[in-house]
N, CA, C and O of each residue as an XYZ file, in Angstrom:
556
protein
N       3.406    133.568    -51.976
C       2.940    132.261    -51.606
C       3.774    131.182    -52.289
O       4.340    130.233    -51.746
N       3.742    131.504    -53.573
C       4.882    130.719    -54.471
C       6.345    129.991    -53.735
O       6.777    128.839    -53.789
N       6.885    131.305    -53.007
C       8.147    131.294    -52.397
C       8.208    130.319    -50.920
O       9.292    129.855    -50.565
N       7.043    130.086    -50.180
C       6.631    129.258    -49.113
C       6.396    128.017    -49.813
O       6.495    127.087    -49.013
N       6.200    127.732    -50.662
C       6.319    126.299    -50.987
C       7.640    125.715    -51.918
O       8.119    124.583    -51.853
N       7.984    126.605    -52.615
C       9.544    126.594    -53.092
C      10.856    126.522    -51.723
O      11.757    125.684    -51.674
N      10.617    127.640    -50.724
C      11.275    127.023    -49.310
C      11.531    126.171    -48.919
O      12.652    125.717    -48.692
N       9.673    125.393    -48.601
C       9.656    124.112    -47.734
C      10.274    123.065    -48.831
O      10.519    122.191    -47.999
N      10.618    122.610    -49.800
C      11.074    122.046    -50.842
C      12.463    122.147    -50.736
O      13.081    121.084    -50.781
N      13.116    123.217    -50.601
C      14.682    123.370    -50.414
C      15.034    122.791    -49.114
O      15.902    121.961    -48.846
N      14.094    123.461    -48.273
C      14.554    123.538    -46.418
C      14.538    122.063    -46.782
O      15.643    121.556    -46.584
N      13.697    121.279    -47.218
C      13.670    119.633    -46.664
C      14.933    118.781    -47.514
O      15.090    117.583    -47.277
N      15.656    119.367    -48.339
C      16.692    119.210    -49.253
C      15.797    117.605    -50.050
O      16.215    116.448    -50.018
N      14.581    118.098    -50.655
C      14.099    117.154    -51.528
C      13.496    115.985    -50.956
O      12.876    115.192    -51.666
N      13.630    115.832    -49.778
C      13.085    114.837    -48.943
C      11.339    114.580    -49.068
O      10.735    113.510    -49.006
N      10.603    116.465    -49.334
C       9.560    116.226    -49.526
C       8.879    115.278    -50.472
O       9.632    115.018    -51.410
N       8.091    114.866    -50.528
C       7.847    114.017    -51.813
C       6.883    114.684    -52.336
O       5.900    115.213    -51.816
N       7.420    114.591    -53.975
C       6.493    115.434    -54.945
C       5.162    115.509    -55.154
O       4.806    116.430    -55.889
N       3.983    114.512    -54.538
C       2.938    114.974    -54.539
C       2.349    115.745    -53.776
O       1.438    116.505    -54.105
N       2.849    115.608    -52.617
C       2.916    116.477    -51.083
C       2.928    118.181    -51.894
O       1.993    118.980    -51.831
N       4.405    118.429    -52.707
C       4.362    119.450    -53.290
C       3.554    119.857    -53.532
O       2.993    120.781    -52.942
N       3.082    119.087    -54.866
C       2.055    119.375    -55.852
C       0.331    119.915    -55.346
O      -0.518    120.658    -55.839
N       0.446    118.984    -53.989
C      -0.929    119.630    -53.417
C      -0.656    121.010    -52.966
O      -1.193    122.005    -53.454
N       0.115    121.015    -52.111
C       0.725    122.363    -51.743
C       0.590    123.410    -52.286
O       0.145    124.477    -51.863
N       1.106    123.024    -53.564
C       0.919    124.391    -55.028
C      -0.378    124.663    -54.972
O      -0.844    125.775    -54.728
N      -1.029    123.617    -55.203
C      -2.222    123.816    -55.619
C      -3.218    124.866    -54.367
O      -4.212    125.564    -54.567
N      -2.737    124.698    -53.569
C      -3.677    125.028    -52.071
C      -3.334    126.290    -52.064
O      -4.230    127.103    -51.838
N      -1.817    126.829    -52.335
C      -1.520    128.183    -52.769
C      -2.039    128.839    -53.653
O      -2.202    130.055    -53.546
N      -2.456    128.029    -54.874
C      -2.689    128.845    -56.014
C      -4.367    129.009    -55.683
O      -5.091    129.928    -56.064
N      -4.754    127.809    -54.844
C      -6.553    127.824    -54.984
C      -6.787    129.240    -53.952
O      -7.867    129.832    -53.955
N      -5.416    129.754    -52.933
C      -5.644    130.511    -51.569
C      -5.688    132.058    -52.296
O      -6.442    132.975    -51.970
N      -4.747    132.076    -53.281
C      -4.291    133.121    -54.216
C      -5.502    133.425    -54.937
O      -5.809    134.616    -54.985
N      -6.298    132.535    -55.544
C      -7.615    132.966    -56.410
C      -8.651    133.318    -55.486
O      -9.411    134.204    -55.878
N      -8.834    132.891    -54.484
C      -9.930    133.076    -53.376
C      -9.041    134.893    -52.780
O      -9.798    135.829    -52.520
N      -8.467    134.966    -52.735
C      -7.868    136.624    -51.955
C      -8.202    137.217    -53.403
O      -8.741    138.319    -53.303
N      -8.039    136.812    -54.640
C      -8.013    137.793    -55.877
C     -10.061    137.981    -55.813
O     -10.555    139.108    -55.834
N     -10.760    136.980    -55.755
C     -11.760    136.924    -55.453
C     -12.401    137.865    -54.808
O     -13.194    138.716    -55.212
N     -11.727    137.492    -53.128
C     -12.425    138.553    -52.658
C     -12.104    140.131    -52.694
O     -12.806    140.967    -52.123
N     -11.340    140.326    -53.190
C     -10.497    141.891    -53.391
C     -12.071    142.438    -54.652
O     -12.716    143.486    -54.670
N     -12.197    141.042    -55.627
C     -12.715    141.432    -56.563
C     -14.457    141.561    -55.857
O     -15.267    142.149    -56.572
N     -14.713    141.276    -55.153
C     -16.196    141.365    -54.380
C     -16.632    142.653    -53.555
O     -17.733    143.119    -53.262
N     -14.839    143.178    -53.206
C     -14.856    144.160    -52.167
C     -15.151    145.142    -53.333
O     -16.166    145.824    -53.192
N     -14.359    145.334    -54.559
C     -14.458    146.000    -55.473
C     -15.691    146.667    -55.718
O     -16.051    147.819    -55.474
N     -16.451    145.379    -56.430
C     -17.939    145.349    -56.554
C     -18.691    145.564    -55.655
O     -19.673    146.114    -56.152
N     -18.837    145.435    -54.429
C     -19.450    146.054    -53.327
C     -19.298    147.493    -53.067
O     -20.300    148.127    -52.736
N     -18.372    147.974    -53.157
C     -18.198    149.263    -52.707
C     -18.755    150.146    -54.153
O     -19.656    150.984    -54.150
N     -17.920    149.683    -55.395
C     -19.168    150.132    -56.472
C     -20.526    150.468    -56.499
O     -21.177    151.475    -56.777
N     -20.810    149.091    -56.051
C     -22.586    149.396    -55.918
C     -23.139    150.618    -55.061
O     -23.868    151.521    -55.469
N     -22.513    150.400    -53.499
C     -22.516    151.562    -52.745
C     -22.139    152.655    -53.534
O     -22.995    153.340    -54.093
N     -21.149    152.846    -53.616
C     -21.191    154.556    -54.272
C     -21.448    154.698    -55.528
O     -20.838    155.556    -56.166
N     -22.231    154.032    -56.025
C     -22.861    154.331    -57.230
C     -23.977    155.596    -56.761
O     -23.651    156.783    -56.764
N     -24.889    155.263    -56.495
C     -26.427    156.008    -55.820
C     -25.668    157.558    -55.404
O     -25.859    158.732    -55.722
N     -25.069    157.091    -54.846
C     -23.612    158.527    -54.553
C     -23.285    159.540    -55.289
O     -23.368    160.749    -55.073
N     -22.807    158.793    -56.408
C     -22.190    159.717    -57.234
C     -23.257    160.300    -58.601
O     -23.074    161.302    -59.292
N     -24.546    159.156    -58.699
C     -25.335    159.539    -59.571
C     -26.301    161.039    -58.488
O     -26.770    161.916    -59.213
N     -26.474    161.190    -57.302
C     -26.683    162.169    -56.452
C     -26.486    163.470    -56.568
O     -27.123    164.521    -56.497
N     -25.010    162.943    -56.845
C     -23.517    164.538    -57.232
C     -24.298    164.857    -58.739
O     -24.897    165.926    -58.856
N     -24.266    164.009    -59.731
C     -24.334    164.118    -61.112
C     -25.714    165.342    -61.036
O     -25.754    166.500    -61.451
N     -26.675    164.568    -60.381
C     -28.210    165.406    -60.635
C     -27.806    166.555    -60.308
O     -27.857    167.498    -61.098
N     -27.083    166.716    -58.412
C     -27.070    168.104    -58.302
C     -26.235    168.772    -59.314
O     -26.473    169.795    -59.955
N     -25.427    168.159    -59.328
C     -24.361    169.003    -60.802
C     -25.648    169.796    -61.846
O     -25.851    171.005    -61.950
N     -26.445    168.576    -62.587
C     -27.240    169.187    -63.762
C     -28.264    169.956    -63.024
O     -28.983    170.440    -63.899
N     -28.722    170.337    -61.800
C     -29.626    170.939    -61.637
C     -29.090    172.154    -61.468
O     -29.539    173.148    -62.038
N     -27.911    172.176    -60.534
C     -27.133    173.627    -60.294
C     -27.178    174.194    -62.298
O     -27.803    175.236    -62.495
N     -26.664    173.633    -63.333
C     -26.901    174.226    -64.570
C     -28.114    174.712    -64.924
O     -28.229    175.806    -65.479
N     -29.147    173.923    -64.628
C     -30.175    174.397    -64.858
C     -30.355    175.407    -64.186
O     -30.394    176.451    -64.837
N     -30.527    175.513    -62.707
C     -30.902    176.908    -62.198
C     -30.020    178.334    -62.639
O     -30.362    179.498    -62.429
N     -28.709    177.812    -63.354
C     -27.851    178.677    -63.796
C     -28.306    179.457    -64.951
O     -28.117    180.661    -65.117
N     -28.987    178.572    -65.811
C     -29.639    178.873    -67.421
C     -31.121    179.913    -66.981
O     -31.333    181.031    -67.451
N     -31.815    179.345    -66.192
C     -32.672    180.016    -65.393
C     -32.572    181.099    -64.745
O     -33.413    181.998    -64.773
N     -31.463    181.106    -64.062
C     -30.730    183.144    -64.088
C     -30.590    184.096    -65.111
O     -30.766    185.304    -65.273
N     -30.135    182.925    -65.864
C     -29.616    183.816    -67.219
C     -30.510    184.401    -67.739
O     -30.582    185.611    -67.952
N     -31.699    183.111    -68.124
C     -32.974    183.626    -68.640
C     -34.014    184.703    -68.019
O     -34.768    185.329    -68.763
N     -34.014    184.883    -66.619
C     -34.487    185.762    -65.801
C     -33.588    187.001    -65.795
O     -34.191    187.932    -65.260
N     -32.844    187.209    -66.040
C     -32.016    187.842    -66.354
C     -32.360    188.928    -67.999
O     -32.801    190.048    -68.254
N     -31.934    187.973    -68.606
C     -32.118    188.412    -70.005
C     -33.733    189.097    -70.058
O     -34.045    190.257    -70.326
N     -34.605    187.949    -69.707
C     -35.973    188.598    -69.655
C     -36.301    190.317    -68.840
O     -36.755    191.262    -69.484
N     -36.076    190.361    -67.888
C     -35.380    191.547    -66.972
C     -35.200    192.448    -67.947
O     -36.011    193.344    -68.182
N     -34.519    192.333    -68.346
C     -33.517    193.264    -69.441
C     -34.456    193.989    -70.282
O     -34.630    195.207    -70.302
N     -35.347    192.632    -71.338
C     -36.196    192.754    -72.015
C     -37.458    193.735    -71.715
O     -37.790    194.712    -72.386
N     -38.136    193.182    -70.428
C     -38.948    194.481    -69.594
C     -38.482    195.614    -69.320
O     -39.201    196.613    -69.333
N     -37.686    195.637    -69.137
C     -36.813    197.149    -68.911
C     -36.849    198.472    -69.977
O     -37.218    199.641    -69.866
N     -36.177    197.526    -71.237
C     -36.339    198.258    -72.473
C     -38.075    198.162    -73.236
O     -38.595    199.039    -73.926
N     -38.494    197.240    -72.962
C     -39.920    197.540    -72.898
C     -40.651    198.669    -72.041
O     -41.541    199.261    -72.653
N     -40.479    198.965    -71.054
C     -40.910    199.689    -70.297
C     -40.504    201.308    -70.907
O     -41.275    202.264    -70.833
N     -39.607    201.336    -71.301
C     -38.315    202.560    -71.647
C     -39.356    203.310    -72.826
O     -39.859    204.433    -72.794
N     -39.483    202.082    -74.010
C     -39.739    202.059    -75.094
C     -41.498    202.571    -74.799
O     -41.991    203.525    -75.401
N     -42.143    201.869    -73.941
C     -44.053    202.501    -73.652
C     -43.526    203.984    -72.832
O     -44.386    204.862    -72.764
N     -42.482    204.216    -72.362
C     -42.401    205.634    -71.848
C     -42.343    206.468    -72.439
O     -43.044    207.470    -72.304
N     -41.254    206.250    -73.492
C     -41.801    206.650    -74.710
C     -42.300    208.013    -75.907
O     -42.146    209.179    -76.272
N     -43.167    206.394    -76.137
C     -44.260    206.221    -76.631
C     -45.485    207.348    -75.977
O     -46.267    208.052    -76.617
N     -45.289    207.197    -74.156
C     -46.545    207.767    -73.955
C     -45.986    208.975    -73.624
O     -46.829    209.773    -73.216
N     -44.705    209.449    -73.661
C     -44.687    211.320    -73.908
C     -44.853    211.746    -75.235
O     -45.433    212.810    -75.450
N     -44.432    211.075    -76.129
C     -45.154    210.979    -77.673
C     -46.502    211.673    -77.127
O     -46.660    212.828    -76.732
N     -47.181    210.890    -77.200
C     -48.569    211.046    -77.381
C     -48.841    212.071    -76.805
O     -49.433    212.860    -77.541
N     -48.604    212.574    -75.380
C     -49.079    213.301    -74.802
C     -48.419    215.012    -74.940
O     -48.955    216.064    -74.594
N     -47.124    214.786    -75.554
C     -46.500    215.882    -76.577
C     -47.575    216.569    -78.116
O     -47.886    217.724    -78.405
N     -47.866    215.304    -78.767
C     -48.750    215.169    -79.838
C     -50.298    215.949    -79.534
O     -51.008    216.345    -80.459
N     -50.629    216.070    -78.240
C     -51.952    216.084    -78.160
C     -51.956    217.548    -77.357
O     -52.954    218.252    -77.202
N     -50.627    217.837    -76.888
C     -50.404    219.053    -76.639
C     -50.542    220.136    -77.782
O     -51.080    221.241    -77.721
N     -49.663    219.279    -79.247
C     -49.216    220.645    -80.056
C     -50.451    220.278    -80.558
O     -50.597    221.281    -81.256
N     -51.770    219.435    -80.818
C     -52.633    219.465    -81.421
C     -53.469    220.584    -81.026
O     -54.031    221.427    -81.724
N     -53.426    220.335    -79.063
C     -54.585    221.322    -79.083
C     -54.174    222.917    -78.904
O     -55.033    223.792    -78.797
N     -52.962    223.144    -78.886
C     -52.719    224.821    -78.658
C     -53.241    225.576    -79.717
O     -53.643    226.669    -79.318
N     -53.388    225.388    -80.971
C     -54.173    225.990    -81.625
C     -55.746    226.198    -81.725
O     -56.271    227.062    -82.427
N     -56.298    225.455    -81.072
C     -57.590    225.667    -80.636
C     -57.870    226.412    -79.008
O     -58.825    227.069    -78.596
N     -57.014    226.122    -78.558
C     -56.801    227.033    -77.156
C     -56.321    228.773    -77.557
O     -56.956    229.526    -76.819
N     -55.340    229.586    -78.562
C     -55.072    229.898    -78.675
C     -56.569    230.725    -79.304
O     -56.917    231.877    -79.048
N     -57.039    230.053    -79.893
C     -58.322    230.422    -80.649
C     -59.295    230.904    -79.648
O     -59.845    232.005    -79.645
N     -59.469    229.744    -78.621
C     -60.510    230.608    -77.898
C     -59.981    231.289    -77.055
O     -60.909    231.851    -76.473
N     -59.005    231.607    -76.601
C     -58.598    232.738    -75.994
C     -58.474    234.211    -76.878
O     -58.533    235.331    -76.371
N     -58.308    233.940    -78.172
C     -58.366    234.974    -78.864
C     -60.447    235.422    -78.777
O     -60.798    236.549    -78.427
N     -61.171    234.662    -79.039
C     -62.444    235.296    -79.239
C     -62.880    235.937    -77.194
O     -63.466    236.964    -76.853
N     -62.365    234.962    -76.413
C     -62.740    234.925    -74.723
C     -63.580    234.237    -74.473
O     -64.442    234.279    -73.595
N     -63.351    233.503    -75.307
C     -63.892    231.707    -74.481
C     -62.570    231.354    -73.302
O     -61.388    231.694    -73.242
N     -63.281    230.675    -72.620
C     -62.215    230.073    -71.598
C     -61.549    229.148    -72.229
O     -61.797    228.466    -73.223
N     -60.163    229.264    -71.102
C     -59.749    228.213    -72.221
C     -59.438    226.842    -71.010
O     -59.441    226.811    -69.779
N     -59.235    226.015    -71.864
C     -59.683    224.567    -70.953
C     -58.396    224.061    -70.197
O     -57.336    223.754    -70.744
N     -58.687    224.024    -68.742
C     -57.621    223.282    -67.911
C     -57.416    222.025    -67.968
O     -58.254    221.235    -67.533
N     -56.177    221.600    -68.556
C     -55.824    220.225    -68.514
C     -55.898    219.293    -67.226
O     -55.416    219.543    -66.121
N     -56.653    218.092    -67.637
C     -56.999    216.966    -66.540
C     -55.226    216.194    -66.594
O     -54.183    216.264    -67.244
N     -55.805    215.512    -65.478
C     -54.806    214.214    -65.058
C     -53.731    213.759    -66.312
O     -52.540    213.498    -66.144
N     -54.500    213.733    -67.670
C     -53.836    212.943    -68.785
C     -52.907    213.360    -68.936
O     -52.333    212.466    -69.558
N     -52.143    214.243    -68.811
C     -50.780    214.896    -69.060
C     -50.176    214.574    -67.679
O     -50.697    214.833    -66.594
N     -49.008    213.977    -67.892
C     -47.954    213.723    -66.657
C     -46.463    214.549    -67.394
O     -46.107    214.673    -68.566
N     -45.721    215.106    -65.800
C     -44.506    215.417    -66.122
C     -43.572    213.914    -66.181
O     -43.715    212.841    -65.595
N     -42.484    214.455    -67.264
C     -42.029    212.838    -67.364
C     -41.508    212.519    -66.140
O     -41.496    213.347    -65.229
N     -40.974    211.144    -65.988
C     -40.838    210.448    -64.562
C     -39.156    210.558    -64.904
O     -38.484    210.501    -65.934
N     -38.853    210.756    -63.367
C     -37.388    210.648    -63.249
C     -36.862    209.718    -63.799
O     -37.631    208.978    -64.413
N     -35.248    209.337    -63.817
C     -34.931    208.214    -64.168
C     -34.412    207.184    -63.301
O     -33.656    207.598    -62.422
N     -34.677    205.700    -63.340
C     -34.811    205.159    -62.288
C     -32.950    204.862    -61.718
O     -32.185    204.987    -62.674
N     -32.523    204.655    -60.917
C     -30.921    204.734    -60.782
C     -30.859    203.150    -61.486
O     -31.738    202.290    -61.543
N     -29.274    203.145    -62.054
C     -28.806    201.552    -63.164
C     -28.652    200.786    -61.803
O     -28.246    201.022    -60.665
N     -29.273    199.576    -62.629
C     -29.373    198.372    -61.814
C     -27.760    198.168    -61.666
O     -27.073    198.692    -62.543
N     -27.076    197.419    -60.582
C     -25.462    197.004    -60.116
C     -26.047    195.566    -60.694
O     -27.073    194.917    -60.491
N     -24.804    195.394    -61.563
C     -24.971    194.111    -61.898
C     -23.944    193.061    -60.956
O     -22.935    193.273    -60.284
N     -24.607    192.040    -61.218
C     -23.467    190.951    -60.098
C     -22.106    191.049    -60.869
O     -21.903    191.355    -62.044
N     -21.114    190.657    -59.740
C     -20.364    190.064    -60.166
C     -19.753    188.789    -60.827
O     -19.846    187.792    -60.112
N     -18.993    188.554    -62.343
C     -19.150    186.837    -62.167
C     -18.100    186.304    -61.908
O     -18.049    185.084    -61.753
């Protein structure tokens, strides 16, 4: 813009008269702040718009983590039941080993005098297969 009023100043070989200029400048420089203006409005407008936008992205961002931590933890917990489960299995052939060697000597007994000797109920289980390993994901 500068250069359009520096022109018309040469082209007229000084003929213009200097206040003529001087407004001139000025109308350039006032045209120049009004375009910097609005560049600076467009700026701020479109900001505002994609603000709501990008705070959108942000949540889903932190929620996708969260549901991520929430695998993990379902996960880990998983795990935890598992070896819990392992650990009461056990436990309950323990017992039911224990209550075996307790009673063969009293079975042994009354079969020695010909007492009958007593058929085991339900409480005794053969142990349970083993279940096939979980496939873990890939990460």
């Amino acid at each position: 813009m500068d250069s359009v009023v520096g022109s018309a100043a040469s082209t007229a070989g000084g003929a213009v008269p200097r206040p003529l200029l001087e407004a001139m400048q000025r109308q350039v420089d006032l045209l120049q702040e009004v375009i910097e203006r609005e560049q600076s409005v467009q700026q701020q407008l479109a900001a505002g718009l994609l603000a709501p936008v990008d705070a959108v992205f942000d949540l889903l961002e932190q929620i996708g983590m969260t549901l991520r931590r929430q695998a993990e933890a379902l996960e880990a917990a998983g795990q935890a039941l598992e070896e819990t489960a392992r650990l009461a299995q056990s436990q309950a052939e323990l017992y039911e080993r224990t209550i075996r060697t307790l009673r063969e000597p009293a079975e042994i007994a009354k079969s020695v005098v010909g007492l009958e000797r007593k058929t085991r109920t339900g409480g005794t289980r053969p142990p349970r297969a083993k279940r096939p390993e979980r496939k873990r994901p890939r990460a």
